[in-house]
C-alpha positions as CSV (number, residue, x, y, z in Angstrom):
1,X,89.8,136.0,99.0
2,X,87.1,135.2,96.3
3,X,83.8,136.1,97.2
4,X,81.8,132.8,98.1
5,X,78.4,131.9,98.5
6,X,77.6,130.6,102.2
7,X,77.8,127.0,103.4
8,X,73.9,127.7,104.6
9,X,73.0,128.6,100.9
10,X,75.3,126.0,99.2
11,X,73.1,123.4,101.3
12,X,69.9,125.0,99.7
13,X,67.8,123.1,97.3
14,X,65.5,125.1,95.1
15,X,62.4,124.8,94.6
16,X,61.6,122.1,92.0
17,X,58.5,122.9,91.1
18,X,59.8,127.1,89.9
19,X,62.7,124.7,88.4
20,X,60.1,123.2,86.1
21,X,57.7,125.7,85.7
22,X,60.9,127.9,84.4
23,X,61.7,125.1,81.9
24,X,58.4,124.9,80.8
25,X,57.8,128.7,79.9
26,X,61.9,128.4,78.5
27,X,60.3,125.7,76.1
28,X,57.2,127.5,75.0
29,X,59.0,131.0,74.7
30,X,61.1,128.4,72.0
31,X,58.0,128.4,69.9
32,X,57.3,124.4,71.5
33,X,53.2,123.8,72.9
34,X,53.5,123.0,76.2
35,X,51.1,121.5,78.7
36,X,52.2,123.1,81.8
37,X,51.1,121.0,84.7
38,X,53.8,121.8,87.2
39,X,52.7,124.6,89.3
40,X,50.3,125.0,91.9
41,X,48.3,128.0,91.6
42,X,44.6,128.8,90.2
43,X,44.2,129.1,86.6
44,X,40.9,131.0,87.5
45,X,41.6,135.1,87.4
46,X,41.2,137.0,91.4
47,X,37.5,137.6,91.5
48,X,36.6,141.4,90.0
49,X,35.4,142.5,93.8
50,X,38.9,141.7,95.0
51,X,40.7,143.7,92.5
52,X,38.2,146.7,92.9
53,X,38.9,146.8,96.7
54,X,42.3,146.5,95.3
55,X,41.8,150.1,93.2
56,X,39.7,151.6,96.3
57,X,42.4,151.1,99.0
58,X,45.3,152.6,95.8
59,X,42.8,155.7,95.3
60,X,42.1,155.9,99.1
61,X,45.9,156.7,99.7
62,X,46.4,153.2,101.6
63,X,49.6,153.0,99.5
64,X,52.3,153.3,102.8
65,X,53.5,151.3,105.4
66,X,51.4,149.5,107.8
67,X,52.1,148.0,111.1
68,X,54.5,145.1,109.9
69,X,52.2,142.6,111.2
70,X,49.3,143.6,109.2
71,X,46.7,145.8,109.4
72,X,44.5,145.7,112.3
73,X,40.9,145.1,109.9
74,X,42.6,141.9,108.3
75,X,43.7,140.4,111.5
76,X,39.9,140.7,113.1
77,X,39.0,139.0,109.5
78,X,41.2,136.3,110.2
79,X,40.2,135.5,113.3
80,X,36.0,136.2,112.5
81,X,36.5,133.7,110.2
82,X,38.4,130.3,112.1
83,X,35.5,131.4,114.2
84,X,33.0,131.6,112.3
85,X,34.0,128.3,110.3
86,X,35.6,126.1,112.9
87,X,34.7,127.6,116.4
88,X,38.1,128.9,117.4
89,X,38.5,131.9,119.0
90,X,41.6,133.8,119.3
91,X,42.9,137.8,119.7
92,X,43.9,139.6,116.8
93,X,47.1,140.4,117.8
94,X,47.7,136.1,117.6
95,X,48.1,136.9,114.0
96,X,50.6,137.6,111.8
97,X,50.1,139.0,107.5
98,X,53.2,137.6,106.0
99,X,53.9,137.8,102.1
100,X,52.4,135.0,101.6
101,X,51.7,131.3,103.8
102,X,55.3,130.6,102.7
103,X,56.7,133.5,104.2
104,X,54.1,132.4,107.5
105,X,55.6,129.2,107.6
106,X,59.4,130.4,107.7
107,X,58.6,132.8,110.4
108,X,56.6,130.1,112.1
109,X,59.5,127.9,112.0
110,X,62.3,130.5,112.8
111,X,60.4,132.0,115.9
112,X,60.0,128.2,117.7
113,X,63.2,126.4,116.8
114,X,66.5,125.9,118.1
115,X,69.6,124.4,115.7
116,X,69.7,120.8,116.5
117,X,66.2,120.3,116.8
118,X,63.7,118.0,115.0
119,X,61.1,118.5,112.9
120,X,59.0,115.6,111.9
121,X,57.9,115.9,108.0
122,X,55.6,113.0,106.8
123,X,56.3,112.7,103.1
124,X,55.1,112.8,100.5
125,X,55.3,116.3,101.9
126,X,55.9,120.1,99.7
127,X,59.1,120.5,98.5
128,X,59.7,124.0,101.0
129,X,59.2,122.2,104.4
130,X,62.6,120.7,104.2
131,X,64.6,123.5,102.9
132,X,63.0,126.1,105.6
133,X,63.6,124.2,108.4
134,X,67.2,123.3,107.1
135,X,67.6,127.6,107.4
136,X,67.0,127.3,111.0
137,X,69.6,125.2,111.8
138,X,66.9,122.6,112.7
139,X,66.6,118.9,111.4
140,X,64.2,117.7,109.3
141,X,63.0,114.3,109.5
142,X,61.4,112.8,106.9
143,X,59.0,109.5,107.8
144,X,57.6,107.9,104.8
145,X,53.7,107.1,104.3
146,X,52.4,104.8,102.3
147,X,50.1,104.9,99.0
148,X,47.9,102.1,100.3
149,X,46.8,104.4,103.0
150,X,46.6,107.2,101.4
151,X,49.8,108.7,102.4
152,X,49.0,109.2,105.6
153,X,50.8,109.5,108.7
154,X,49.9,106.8,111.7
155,X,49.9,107.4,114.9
156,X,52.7,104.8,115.4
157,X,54.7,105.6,112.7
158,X,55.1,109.6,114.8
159,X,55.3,107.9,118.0
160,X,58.1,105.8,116.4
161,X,59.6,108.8,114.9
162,X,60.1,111.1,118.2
163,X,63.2,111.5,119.9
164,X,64.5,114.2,123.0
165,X,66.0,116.1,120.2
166,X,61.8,116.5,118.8
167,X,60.2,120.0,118.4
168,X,57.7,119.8,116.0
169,X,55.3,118.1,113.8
170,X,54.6,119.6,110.1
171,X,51.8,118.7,109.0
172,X,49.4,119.5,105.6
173,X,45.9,118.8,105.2
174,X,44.8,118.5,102.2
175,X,48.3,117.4,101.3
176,X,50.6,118.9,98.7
177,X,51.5,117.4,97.0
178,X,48.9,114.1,97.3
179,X,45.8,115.6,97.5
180,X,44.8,113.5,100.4
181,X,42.7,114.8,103.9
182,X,43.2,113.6,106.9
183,X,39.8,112.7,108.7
184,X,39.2,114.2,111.9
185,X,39.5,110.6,113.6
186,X,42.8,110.2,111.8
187,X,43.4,113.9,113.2
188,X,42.3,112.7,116.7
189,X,45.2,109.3,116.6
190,X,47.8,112.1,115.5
191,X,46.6,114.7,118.6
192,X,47.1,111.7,121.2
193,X,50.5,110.9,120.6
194,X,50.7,115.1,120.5
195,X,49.3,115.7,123.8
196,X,51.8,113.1,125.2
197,X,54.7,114.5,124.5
198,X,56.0,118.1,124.2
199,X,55.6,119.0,120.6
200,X,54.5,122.0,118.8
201,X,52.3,121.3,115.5
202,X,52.5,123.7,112.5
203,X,49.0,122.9,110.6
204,X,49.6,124.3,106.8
205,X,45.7,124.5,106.1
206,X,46.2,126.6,103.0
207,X,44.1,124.4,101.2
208,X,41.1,123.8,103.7
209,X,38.3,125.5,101.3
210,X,39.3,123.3,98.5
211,X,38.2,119.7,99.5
212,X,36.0,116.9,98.0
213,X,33.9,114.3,100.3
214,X,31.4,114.1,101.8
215,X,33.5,114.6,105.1
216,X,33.8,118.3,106.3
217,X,37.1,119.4,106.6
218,X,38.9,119.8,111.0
219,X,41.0,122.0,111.4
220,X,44.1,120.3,113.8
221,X,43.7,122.6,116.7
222,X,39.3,121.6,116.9
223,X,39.9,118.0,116.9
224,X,40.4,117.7,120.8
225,X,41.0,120.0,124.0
226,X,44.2,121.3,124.8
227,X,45.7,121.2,120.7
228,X,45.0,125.0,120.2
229,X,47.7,125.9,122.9
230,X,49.8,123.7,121.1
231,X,49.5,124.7,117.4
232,X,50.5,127.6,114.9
233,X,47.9,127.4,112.0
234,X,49.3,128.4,108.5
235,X,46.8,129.8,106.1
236,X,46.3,132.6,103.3
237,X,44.0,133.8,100.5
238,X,46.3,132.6,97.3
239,X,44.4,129.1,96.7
240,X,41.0,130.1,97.7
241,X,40.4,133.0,96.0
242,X,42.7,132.9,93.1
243,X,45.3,135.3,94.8
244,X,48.7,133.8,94.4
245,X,50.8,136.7,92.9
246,X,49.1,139.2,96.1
247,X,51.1,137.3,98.6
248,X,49.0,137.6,101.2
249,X,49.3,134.3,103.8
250,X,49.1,134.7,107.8
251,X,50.2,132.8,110.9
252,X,47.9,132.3,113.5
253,X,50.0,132.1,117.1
254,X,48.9,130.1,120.1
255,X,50.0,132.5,122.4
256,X,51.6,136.2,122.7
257,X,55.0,135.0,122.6
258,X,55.2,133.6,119.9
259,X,52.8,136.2,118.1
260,X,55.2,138.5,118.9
261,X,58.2,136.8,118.0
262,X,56.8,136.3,114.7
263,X,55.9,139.8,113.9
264,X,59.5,141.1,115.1
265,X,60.9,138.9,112.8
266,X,59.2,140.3,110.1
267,X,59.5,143.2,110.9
268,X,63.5,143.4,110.3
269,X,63.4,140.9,107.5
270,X,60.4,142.3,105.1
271,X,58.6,145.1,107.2
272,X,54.9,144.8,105.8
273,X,53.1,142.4,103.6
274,X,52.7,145.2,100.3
275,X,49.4,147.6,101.7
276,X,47.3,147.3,98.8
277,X,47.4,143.6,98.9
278,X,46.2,143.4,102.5
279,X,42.9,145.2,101.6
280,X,42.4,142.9,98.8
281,X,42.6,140.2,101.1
282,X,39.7,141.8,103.5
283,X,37.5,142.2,100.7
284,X,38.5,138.7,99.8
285,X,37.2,137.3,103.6
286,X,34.4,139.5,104.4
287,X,33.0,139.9,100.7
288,X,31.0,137.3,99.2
289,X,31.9,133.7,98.9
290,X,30.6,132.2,96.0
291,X,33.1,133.1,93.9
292,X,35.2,130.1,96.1
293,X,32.5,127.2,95.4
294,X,32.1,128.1,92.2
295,X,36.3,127.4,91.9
296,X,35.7,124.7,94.0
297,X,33.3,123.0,92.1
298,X,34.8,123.2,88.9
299,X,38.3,121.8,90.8
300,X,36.0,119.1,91.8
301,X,34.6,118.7,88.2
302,X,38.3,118.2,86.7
303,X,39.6,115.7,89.3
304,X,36.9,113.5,88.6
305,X,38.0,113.9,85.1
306,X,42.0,113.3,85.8
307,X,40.8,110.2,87.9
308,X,38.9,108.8,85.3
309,X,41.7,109.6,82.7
310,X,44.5,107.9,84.4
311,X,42.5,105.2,85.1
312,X,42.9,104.0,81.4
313,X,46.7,104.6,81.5
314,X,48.5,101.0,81.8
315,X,50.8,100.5,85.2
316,X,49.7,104.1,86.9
317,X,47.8,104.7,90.1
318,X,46.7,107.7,92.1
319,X,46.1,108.1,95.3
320,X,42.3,109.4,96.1
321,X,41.7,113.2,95.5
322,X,40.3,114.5,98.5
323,X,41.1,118.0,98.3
324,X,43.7,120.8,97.2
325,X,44.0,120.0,92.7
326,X,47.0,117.6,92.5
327,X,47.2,113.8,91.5
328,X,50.1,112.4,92.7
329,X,50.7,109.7,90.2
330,X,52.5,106.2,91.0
331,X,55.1,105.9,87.5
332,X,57.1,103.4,89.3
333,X,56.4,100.4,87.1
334,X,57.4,102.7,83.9
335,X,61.6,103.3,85.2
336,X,64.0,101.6,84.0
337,X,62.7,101.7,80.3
338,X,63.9,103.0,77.5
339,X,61.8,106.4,76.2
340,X,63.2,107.2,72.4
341,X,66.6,106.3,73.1
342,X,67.4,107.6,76.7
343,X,67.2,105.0,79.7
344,X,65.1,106.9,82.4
345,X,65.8,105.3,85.4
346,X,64.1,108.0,88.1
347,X,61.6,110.3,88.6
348,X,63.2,113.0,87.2
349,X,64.6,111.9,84.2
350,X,61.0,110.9,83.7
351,X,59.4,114.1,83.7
352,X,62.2,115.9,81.8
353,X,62.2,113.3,79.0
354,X,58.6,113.7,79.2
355,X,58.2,117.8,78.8
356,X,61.3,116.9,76.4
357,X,59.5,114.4,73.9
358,X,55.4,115.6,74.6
359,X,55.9,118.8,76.1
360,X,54.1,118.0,79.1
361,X,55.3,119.8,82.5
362,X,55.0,117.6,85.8
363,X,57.1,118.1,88.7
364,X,59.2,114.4,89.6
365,X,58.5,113.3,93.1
366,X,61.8,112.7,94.5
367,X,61.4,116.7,94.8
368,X,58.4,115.7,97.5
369,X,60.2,112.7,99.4
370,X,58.9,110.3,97.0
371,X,60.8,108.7,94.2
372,X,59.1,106.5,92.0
373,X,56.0,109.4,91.3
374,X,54.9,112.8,89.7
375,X,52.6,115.6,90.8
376,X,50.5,116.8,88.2
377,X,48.3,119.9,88.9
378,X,44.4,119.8,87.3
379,X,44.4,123.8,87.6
380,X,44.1,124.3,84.1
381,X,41.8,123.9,81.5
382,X,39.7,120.7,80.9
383,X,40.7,120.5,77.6
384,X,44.5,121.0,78.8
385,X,44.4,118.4,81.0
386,X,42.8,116.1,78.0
387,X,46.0,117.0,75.7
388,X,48.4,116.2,78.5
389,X,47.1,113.3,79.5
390,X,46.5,111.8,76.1
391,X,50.5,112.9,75.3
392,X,51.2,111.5,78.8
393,X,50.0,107.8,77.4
394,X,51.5,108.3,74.3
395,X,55.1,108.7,75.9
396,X,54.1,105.8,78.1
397,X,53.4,103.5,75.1
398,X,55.7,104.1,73.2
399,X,58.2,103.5,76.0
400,X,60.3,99.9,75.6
């Protein structure tokens, strides 16, 4: 018999946005100039404190295997800071270092689910939520939000949603790939219809530092009494401090149980995040923090510019920016046309014909749940962004 690839892989989609990104550099490696707007990571370099920790802990001999939950310093970190920040207090051993939040979430998910359960996904929502929950055996269900609202999930629309089959909610704030934040009294509609039923919430928070208004940001688990027991927060140093290539993310349990059903996991499926990385990261939480408003600031500078921008595009809109650095643009009145020749009738023809004809990478947002858009990224230069943008018009003007 032929060796085969399994049914569980076949049924795995990959990730869209590493699709496009990979076409993007295949295009500039081709001698094209290319606007890459498709990924999500800092364009800022890891802070120089970071990487020196990074040189101390190679020259200090931490360069072996830790516990395969993380080491011990990291962990109090962890928890020192949702204290510190949001008032939560939990034991170290609630959390778990994973190679990054992704790896968090999948153990997150793994640990808690049973095949046949639901998971509730609002959507727009990141292309990965789907596909891991898919690995457990569990159902994803996808319940769509609305622009006009800010692509945000109602408390009726999740009450309407939940079945006896009904595990858990996903849920991101600020949203990838939208940019939106829920409000804490949004937060607090959401934790009702939580608290009366039986479902487990995994907050993806990885972008809580990054935000916009005048609004602080709240954490799921502070929003009212009784949520923490019923929520795994997902979190990780790759967007605040520029860190995404240290994968360094972390799980933080509501009780032993699952704690330790996460690190045992890990433990047979990657042993420990890489050493070196993990002191990075404490330097990273208990060194200074300016480094992260100054990124913050400057994200902030740039969406006010992308807003303003595609503002004076015909037939596009954007929901508001409140956090994370994505626009999550509305192309829908643009399908159907014809763009130098080809008849683009989707999302993804759109932004292929478009890093194609401009050289201009988005990722199509039928990969997030959401046909008829694109996620653009404004980590990258200012004057990037300009260039894109003005190409961006350009292919939609000349569209017929």
């Amino acid at each position: 018999m032929a060796l085969s690839v399994s049914k569980l892989i076949q049924a795995l989609e990959p990730s869209a946005t590493m699709a496009m990104a990979a076409k993007a550099k295949e295009l500039k490696a081709s001698g094209r100039t290319v606007y890459d707007l498709s990924l999500g990571e800092p364009d800022f370099p890891t802070p120089e404190h970071i990487c020196q920790a990074a040189i101390e802990a190679m020259k200090a001999g931490h360069t072996h295997y830790t516990v395969a939950s993380g080491i011990p310093e990291l962990k109090r970190a962890v928890v020192e800071q949702y204290r510190g920040r949001y008032g939560l207090s939990y034991p170290p051993q609630y959390v778990v270092i994973s190679n990054g939040a992704k790896h968090a979430i999948h153990n997150a998910l793994v640990a808690v689910l049973n095949p046949g359960d639901e998971v509730i996904i609002p959507a727009p929502y990141w292309v990965s939520y789907s596909e891991l929950v898919k690995l457990t055996g569990a159902v994803p269900v996808i319940v769509p939000t609305e622009e006009s609202n800010g692509f945000k999930l109602t408390p009726e629309a999740l009450r309407a949603a939940i079945t006896p089959k009904t595990r858990m909610l996903l849920l991101c704030t600020p949203s990838n790939p939208t940019g939106t934040m829920y409000s804490r009294q949004e937060l607090e509609g959401l934790a009702r219809v939580v608290l009366d039923t039986d479902l487990v919430v995994l907050a993806d928070e990885i972008y809580d530092r990054l935000t916009y208004t005048s609004e602080p940001f709240a954490s799921f688990p502070t929003v009212c009494p009784g949520l923490q027991e019923r929520t795994i927060l997902i979190n990780g140093v790759s967007k605040t401090y520029a860190m995404t290539g240290w994968r360094i993310g972390w799980a933080i349990a509501p009780n032993k149980d699952i704690a330790e059903a996460m690190a045992s996991l890990q433990s047979q499926e990657t042993s420990n995040p890489c050493s070196i990385s993990q002191y990075a990261a404490l330097a990273a939480i208990t060194g200074p923090q300016d480094c992260v408003e100054t990124m913050r600031r400057e994200f902030e500078r740039r969406k006010n510019f992308v807003a303003e921008r595609l503002a004076k595009i015909p037939g596009v809109s954007c929901a508001p920016m409140e956090g994370a650095f994505y626009a999550f643009v509305n192309i829908s009145r643009h399908l159907g046309k014809r763009y130098n020749g080809t008849v683009v009738d989707n999302s993804s023809q759109w932004c292929l014909e478009l890093l194609s004809q401009k050289g201009v990478a988005t990722v199509m947002g039928s990969a997030f749940g959401a046909e008829g858009y694109v996620r653009l990224s404004f980590a990258a230069a200012t004057e990037e962004l300009a260039r894109a943008l003005d190409l961006m018009e350009e292919f939609i003007r000349e569209a017929k």
